[in-house]
N, C-alpha and C positions, 0 to 999 in steps of 0.2 A: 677538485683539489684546491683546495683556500693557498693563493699564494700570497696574500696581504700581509706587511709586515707588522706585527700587533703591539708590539715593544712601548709603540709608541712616545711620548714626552719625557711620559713615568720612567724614570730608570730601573724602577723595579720590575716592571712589567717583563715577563720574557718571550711569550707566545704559547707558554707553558698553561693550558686551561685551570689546571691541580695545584698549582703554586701562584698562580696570579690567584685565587678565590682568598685563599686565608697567608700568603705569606705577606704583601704588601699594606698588611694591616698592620703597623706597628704596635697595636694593642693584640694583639693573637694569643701573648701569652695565657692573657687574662679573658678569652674566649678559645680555648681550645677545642671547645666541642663544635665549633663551626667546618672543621675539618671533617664531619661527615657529612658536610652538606657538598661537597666539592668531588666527591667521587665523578667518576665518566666510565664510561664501559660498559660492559654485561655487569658488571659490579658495581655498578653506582649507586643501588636503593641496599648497599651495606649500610647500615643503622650505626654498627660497632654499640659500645657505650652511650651514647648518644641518651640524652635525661636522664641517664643514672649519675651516682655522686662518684666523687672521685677515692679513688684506692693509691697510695701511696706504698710503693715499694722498699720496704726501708731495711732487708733482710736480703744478702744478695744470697745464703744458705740454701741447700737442697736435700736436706738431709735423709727425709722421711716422706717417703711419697704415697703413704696411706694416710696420716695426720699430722699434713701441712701445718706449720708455724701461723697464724695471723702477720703478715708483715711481708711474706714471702711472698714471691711470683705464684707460686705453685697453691697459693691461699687464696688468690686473687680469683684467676682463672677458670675456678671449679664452681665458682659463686653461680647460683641461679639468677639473681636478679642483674638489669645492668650493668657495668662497670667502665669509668674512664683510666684506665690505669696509668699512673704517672710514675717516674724516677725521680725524687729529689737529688739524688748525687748521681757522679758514673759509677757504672756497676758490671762485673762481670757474674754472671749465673753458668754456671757449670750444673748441668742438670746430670743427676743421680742417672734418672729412667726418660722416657719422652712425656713431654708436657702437652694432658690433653684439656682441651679447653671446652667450655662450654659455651651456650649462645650468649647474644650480645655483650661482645667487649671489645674494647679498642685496646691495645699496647702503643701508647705514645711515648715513644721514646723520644723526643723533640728537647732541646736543651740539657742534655745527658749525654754519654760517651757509655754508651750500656751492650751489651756481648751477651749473647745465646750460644753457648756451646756445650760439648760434652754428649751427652743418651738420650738418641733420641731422633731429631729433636721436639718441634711444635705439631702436636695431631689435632687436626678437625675433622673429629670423626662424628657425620648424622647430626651437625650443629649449622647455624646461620647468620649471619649480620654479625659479623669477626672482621675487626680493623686492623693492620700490623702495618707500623706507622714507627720508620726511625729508626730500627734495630741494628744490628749486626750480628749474623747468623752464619756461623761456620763452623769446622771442626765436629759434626756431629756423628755419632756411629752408631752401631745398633747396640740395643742392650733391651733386658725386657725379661719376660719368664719371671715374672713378680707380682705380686699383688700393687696395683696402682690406680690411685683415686681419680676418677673423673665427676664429682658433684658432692653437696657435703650428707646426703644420704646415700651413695654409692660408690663402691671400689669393687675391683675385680683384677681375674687373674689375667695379663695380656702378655702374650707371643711375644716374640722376639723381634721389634724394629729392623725394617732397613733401613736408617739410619738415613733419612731425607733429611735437610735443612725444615723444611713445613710440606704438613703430608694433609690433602685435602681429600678427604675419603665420601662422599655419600653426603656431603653437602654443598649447600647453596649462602647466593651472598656472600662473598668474599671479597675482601680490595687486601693486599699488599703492595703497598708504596713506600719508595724510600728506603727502600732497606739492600744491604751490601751484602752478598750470598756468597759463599767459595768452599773446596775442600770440605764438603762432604762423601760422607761415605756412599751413596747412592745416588739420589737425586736433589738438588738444590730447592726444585718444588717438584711435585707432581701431584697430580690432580687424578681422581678417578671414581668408578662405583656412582656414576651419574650426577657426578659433582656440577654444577653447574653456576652462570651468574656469578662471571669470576675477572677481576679484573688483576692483573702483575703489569705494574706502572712504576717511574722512577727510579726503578730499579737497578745497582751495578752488581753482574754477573761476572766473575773470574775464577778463575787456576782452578778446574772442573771438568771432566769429561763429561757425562749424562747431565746436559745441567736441568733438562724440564721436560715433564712427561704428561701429556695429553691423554685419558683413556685408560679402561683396563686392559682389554684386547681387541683385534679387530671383531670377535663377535657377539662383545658385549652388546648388546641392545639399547639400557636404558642411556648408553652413551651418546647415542646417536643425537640426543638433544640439546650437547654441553654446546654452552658459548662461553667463548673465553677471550678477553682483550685485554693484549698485549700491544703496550704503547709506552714511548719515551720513556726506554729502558736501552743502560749500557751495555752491549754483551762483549764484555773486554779480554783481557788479556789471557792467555793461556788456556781456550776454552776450547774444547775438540769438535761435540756434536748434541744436539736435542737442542736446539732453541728457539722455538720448543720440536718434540716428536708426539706426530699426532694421529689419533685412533679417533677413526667415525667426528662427530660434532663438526662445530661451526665456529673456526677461529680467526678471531682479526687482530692482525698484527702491522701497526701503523705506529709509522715514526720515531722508528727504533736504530739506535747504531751496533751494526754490527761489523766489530771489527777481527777480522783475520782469526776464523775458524782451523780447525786442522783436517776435520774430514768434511762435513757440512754443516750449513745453518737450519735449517728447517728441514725436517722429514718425517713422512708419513708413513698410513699405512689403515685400509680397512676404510677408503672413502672419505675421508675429513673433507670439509671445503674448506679451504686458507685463501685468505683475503688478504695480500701485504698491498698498505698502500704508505707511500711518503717516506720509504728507509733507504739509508745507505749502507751498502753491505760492501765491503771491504776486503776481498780475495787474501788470502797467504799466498804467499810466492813460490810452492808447491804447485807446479804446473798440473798436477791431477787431484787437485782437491778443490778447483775455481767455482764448480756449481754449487748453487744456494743450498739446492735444493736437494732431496734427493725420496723415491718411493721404496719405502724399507722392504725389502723381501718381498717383492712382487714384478710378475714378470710385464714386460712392457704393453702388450696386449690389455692388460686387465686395469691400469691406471690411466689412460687414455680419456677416459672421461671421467675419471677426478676433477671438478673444479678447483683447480688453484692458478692464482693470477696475480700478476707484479701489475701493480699500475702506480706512475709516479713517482718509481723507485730509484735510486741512482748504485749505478752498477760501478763500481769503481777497482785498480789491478786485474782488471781480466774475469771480472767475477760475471756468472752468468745466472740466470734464472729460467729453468723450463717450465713453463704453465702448461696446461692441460686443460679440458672439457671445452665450456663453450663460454662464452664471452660476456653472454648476456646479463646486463646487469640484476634481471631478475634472481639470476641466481644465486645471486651474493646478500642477497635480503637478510639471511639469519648468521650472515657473518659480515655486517655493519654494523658497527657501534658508537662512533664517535666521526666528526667531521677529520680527515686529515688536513695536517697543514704541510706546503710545501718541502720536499725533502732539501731543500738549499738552505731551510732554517734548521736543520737539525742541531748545530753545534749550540746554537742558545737554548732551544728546549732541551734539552737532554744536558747541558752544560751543569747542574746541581744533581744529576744521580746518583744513585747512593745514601748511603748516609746524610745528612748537615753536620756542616759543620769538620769534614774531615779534608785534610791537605791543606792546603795554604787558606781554606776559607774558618770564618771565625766559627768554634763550636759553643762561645757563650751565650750566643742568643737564645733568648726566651729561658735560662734558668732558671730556678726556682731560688731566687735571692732570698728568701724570706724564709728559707727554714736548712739554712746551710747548704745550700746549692754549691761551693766550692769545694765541696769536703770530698774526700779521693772513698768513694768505695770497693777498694781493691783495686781497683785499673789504673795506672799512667793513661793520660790523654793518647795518645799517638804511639801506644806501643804495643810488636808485634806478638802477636800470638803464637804460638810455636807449637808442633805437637807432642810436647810435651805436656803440657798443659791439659790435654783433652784426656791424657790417659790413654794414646794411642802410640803417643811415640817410641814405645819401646818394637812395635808391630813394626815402624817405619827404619829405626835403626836395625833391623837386623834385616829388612829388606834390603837397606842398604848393604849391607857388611856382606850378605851374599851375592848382592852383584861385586862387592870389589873384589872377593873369592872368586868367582865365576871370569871374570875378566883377568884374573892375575891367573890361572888356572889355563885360560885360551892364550897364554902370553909364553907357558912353557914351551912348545914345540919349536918357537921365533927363535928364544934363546938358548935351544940345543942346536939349532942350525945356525947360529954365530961361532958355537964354537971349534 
């Protein structure tokens, strides 16, 4: 466990390995693609875009999801060859159907105020070396039972979404960094189908119950190979359970905050080995929800020699961790990924998660000044998204209006025994 504190002279430094590589270079705008040399994890050899030319988003439209517009996201995405994909303005994209992508591309959303929402949402399905980098990713539901293009010689008929934030199906290579996930309709991410070589870093997680899913089931097979690291990511406010939940593979989860779950932080199920090293996990004040941890549908007997182990972690409100199996460091081989650093530095590394540029920190860094980088695409800077917006809110207003039925309802008996 690196306890040294790496901040150093440099003000910019933070201990943060992913953001000390390309953020302290004040030229970065003007090298963006250095940002795939900076991965860590089981995700690190993501390529993204990396030596292809740059794609300009200048079409926030989703109209036709069999022949995409030139300009649009959904134009971009399907390309075979590489792509750095850039925002000149902020943009809000409400997607028609879900957006499936092809190999090598980055989504850098860096110096924009740009929003994924709507159907969907982002599929990587049987693809590789995919960067998602800056986003904003909420509000998304399922939709589907359409013809929808994935490459610019093929489209096909696909099923109906559940409606993940970014759904990793059958591939490899992947980094998601930086990006702020909440209210979706399923899972925030989920991984599966032997998906593998996957890194979710930087990340702020909120207002979510399933937020992340490890695995197809316990007896998928090719799963038993997945690595996945999870590292200096927020898991904030109003989040219930899955962060992540995990089937068979080998996941390392180092130097992550986790603040005040509702039922737990981490649960299994089908043998995973979990590796947490260097996080602080932060109990709710719900006296029976304090463990981390938890073995999903399985009786006590049979997770026992589970490898999973807290080391260096700090347990804070009563919060507890049960490890299991055996200790030895060998067997945590295929669930190390990166060195941890001291869990005491948590609040500087994980201090920029999320988005850039969102709350009191500045979001005009690295614009694109030179081709109207100020210009409002659809979005207010800092304004909330509602679900209305998504095309769901009529689903959530009348949820509501049944429970106010429902409680005004359990309120008649009160009021015939007043009189």
């Amino acid at each position: 466990m690196d306890t040294t504190d790496q901040t150093g002279s440099d003000q910019c430094f933070t201990g943060n390995p992913i953001d000390d590589c390309w953020k302290c270079d004040p030229n970065w705008p003007n090298n963006r693609q250095r940002l795939a040399d900076c991965g860590i994890g089981f995700g690190q050899y993501a390529l993204g875009g990396k030596g292809g030319r740059f794609y300009f988003v200048t079409d926030s439209s989703d109209d036709d999801v069999v022949d995409p517009k030139p300009g649009t996201l959904r134009y971009g995405v399907i390309q075979v060859e590489p792509l750095w994909i850039v925002f000149p303005s902020n943009m809000m994209i409400k997607l028609k159907h879900e957006l499936i992508f092809n190999s090598y591309k980055t989504l850098d959303g860096r110096g924009a105020n740009v929003h994924i929402v709507g159907g969907g949402c982002i599929t990587l399905q049987y693809v590789s070396n995919v960067i998602i980098h800056n986003i904003h990713i909420h509000h998304c539901h399922p939709s589907g039972n359409t013809n929808i293009r994935s490459s610019p010689t093929h489209y096909g008929l696909r099923t109906e979404s559940d409606g993940d934030g970014i759904s990793i199906f059958g591939s490899k290579d992947i980094w998601i960094d930086h990006c702020s996930l909440s209210r979706c309709k399923d899972g925030l991410i989920d991984a599966v189908m032997g998906s593998t070589g996957i890194t979710i870093s930087n990340n702020f997680f909120s207002h979510h119950n399933e937020v992340m899913l490890l695995g197809h089931s316990d007896h998928y097979e090719p799963d038993s190979g997945m690595q996945v690291t999870i590292a200096f990511n927020h898991f904030g406010e109003k989040l219930v359970q899955r962060m992540p939940r995990c089937r068979r593979g080998y996941i390392h989860v180092v130097n992550n905050d986790f603040t005040q779950w509702e039922m737990y932080a981490i649960g299994g199920s089908g043998n995973p080995t979990i590796n947490s090293q260097g996080n602080r996990y932060t109990a709710p004040t719900n006296p029976f929800a304090k463990e981390v941890t938890k073995r999903v549908e399985t009786p006590d007997g049979d997770w026992k020699g589970w490898n999973w182990r807290s080391e260096g972690d700090i347990l804070v409100n009563g919060a507890f961790f049960v490890a299991s199996g055996e200790g030895a460091e060998m067997r945590y081989e295929k669930a190390y990924s990166v060195d941890p650093k001291s869990a005491s530095f948590i609040d500087q590394i994980t201090f920029h998660c999320g988005v850039l540029g969102v709350g009191g920190r500045n979001n005009n860094l690295g614009m694109w000044t030179t081709t109207g980088s100020e210009g409002s695409g659809g979005l207010d800077s800092y304004n909330d998204y509602t679900d209305e917006m998504s095309g769901t809110g009529l689903t959530n207003r009348l949820s509501f209006s049944v429970i106010v039925i429902t409680f005004m309802f359990n309120l008649i008996p009160y009021l015939f025994m007043l009189l």
